[in-house]
Structures are given as C-alpha cells and as structure tokens.
PyMOL CGO cylinders between C-alpha atoms (Angstrom):
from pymol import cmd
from pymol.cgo import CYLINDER

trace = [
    CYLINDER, -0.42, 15.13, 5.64, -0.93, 13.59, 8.89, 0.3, 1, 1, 1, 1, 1, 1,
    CYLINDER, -0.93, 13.59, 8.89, 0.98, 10.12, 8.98, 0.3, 1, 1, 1, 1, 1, 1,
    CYLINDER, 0.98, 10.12, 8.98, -2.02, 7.78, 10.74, 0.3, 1, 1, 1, 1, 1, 1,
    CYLINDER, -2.02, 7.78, 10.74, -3.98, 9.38, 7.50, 0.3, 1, 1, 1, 1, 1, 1,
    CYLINDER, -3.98, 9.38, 7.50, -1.24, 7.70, 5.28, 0.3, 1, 1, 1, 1, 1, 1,
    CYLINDER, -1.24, 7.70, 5.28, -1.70, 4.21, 5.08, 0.3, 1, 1, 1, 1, 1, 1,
    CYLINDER, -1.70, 4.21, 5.08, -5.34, 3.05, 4.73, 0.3, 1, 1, 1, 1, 1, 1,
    CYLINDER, -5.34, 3.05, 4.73, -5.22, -0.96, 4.89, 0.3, 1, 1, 1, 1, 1, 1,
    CYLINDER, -5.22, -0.96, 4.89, -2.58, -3.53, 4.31, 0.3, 1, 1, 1, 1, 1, 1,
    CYLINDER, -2.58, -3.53, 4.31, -2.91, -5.99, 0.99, 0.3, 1, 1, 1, 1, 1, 1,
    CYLINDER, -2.91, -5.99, 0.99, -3.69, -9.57, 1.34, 0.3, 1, 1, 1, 1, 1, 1,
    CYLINDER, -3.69, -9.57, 1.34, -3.92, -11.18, -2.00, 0.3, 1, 1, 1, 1, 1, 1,
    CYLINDER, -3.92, -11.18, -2.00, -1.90, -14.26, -3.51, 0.3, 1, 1, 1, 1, 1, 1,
    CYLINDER, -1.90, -14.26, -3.51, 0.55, -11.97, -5.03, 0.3, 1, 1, 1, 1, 1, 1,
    CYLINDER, 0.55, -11.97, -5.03, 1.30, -10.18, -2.24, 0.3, 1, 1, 1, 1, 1, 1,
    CYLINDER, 1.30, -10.18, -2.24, 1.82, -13.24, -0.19, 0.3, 1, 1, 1, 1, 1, 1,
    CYLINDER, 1.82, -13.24, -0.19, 4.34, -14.39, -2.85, 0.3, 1, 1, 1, 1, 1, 1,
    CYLINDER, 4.34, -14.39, -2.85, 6.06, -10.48, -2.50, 0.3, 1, 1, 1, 1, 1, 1,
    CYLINDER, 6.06, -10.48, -2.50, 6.50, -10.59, 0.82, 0.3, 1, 1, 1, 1, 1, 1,
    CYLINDER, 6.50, -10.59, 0.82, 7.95, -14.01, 1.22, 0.3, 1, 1, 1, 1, 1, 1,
    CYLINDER, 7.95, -14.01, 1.22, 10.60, -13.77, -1.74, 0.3, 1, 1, 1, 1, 1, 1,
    CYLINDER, 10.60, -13.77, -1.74, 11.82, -10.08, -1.40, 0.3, 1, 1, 1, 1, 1, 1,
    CYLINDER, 11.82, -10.08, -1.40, 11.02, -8.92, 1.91, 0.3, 1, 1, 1, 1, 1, 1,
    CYLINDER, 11.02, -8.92, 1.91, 7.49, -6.12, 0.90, 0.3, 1, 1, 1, 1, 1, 1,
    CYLINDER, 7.49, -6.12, 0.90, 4.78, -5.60, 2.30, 0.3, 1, 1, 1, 1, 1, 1,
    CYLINDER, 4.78, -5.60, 2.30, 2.05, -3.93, 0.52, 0.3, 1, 1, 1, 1, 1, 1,
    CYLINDER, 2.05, -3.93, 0.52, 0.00, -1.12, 1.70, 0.3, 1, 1, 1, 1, 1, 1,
    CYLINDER, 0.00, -1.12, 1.70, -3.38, 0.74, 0.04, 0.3, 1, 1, 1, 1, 1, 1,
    CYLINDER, -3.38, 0.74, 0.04, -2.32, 4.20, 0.83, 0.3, 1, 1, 1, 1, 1, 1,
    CYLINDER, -2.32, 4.20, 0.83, -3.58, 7.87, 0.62, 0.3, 1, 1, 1, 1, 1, 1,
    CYLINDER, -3.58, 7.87, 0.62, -3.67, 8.94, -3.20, 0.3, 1, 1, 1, 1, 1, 1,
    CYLINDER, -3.67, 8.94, -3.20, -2.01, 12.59, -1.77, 0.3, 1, 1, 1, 1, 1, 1,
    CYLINDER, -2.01, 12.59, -1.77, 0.74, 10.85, 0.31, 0.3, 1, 1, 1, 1, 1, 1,
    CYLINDER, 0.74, 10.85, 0.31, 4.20, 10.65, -1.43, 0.3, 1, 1, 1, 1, 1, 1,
    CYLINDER, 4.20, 10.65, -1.43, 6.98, 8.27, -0.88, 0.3, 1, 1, 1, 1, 1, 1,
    CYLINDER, 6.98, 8.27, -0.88, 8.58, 10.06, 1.72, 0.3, 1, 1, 1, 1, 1, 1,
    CYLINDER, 8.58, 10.06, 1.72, 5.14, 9.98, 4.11, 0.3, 1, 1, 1, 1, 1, 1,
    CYLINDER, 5.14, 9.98, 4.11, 5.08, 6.62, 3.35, 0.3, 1, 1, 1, 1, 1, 1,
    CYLINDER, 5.08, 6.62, 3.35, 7.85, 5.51, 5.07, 0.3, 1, 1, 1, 1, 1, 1,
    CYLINDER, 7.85, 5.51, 5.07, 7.92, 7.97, 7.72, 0.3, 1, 1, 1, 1, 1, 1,
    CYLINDER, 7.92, 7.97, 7.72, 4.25, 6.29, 8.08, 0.3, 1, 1, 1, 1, 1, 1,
    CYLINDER, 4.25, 6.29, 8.08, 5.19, 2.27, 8.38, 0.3, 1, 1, 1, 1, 1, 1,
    CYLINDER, 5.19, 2.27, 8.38, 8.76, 3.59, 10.36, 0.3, 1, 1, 1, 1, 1, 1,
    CYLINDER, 8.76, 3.59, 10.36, 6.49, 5.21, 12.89, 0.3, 1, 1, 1, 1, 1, 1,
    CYLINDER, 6.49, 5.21, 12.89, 3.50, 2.97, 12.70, 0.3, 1, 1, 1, 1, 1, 1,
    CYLINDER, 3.50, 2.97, 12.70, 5.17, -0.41, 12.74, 0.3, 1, 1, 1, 1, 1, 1,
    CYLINDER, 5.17, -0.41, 12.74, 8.81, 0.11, 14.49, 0.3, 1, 1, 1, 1, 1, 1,
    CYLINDER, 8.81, 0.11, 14.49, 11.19, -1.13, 10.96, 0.3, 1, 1, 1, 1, 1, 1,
    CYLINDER, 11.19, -1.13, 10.96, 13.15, 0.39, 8.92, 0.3, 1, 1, 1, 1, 1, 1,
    CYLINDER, 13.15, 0.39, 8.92, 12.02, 0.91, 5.32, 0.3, 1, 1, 1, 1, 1, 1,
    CYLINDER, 12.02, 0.91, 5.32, 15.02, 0.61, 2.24, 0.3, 1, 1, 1, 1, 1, 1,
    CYLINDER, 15.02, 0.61, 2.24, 12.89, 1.10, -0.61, 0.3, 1, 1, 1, 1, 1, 1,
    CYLINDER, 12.89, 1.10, -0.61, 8.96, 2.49, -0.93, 0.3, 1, 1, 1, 1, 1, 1,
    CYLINDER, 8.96, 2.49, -0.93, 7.44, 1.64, -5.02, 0.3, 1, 1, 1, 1, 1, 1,
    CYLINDER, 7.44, 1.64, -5.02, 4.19, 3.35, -5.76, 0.3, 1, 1, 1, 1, 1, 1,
    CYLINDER, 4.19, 3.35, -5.76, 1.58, 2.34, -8.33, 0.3, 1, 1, 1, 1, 1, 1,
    CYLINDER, 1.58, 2.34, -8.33, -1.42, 4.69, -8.81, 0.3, 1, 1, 1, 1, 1, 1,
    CYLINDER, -1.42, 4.69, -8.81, -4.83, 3.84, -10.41, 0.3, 1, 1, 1, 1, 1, 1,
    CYLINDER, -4.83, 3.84, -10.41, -6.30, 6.88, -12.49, 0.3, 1, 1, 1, 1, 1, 1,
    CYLINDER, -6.30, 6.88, -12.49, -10.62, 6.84, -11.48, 0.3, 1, 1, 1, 1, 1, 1,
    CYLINDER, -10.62, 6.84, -11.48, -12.32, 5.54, -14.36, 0.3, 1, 1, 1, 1, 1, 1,
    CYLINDER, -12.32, 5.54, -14.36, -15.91, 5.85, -15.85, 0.3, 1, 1, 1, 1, 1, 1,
    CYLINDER, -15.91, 5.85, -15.85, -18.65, 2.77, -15.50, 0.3, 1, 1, 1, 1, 1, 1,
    CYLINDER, -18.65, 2.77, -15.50, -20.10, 2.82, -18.76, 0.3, 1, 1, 1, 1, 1, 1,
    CYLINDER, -20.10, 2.82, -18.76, -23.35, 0.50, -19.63, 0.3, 1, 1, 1, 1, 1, 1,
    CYLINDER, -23.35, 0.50, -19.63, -24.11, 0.26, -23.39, 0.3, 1, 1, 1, 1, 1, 1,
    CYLINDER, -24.11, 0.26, -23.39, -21.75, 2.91, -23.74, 0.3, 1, 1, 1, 1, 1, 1,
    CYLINDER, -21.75, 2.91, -23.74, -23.38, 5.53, -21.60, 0.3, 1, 1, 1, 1, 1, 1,
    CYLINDER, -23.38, 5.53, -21.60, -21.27, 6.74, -18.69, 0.3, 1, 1, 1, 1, 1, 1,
    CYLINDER, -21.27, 6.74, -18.69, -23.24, 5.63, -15.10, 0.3, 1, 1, 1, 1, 1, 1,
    CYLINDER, -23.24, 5.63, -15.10, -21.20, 6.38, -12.52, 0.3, 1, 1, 1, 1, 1, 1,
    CYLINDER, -21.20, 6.38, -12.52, -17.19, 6.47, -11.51, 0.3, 1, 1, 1, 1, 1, 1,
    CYLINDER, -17.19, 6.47, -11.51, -15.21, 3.84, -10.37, 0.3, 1, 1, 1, 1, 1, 1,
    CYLINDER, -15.21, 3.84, -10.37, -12.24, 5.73, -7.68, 0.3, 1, 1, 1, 1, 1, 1,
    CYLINDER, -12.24, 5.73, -7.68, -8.69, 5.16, -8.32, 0.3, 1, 1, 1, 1, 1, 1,
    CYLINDER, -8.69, 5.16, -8.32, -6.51, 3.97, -5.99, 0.3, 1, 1, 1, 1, 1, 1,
    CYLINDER, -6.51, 3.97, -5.99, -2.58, 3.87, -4.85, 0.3, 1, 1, 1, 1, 1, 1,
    CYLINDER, -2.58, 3.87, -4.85, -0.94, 1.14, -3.29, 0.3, 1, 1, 1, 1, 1, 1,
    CYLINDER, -0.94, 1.14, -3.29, 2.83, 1.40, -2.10, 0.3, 1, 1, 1, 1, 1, 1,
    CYLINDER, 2.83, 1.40, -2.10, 5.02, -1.71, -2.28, 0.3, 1, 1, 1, 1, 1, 1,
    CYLINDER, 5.02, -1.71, -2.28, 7.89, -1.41, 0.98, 0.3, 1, 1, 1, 1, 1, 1,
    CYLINDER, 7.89, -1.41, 0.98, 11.06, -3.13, 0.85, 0.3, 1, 1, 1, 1, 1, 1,
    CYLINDER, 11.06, -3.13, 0.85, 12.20, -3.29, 5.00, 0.3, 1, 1, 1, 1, 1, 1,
    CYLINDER, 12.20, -3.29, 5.00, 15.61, -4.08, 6.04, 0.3, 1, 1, 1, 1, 1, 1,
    CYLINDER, 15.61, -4.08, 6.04, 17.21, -7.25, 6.42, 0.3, 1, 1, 1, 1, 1, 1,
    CYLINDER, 17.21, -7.25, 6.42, 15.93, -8.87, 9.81, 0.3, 1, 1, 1, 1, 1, 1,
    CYLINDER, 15.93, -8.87, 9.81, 12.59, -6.57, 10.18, 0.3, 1, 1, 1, 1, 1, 1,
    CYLINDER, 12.59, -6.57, 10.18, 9.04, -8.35, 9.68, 0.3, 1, 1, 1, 1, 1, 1,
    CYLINDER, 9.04, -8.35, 9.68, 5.97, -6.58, 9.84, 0.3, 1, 1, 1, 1, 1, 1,
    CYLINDER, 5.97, -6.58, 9.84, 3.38, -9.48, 11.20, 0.3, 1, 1, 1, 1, 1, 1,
    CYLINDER, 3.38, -9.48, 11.20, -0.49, -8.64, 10.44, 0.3, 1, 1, 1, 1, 1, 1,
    CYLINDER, -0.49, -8.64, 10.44, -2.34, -11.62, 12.00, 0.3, 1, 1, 1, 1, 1, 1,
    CYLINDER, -2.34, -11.62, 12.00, -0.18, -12.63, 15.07, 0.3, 1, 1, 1, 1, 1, 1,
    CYLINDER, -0.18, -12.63, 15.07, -1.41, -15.57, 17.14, 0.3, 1, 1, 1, 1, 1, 1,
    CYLINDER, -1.41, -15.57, 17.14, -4.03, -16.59, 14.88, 0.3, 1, 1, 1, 1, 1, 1,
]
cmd.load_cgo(trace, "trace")
C-alpha cells in the first residue's frame, strides 16, 4: 500500500487529548487495509519520529436499521493508537 494512502486524518477528541498528554500517542484514522507495520513506516516517514509501539482498533460496518428494516450501511473504520519515543512530539496546530 502506498504510505501517503495510510493515514487518513489525525483524532482530536477529549480522549485523545488526555492519551497524548499522559503516555506519549497520538491517534490516527487510518486505512482499514494498512497493517501495523505501514503504519509506522507511515508517521516515521510522514512526521520525522520514531514510533515504539502502533495499537489498532477496527470497527466492523454495520447495518442502519429503522423499525427494524435494514436502510442503508454505516462504514467501519480503524484508528491506530502510536506510542513515539521519549523526546519526539508530533504538533498538529503549530502557531495557532
């Protein structure tokens, strides 16, 4: 898989704020094909750290159901928590 195809948008949510300021993650929606390995080949190239650790939790699609008639799908989705090394920061919003 091509690695600027790998990670898809980074995570901003309370949770994730409380992550990455206790045990040094950043959080990442990523392709549902990559694996951990592309991952962190991904944020090493993309962002210029060094990753320790890459966690992966996967979403299965679901069905939207209305008075128990299936409408339509909602898509699953995979999101990869990163542990970097000691001393690397990814920054998002710089100079804001």
């Amino acid at each position: 898989m091509e690695i600027t195809a790998v990670l898809l948008k980074p995570l901003m949510t309370e949770k994730v704020t409380y992550v990455r300021d206790s045990s040094r993650q950043v959080v990442f929606l990523v392709h549902t094909g990559a694996n951990k390995l592309e991952i962190k080949q991904a944020v090493e190239k993309a962002f210029d750290v060094k990753v320790e650790a890459v966690n992966v939790v996967r979403r299965a699609p679901r069905n939207r159901e209305r008075q128990g008639r299936v409408v339509g799908r909602k898509p699953g989705w995979k999101k990869a928590y990163i542990t970097l090394r000691q001393g690397d920061k990814i920054e998002f919003f710089e100079g804001v």
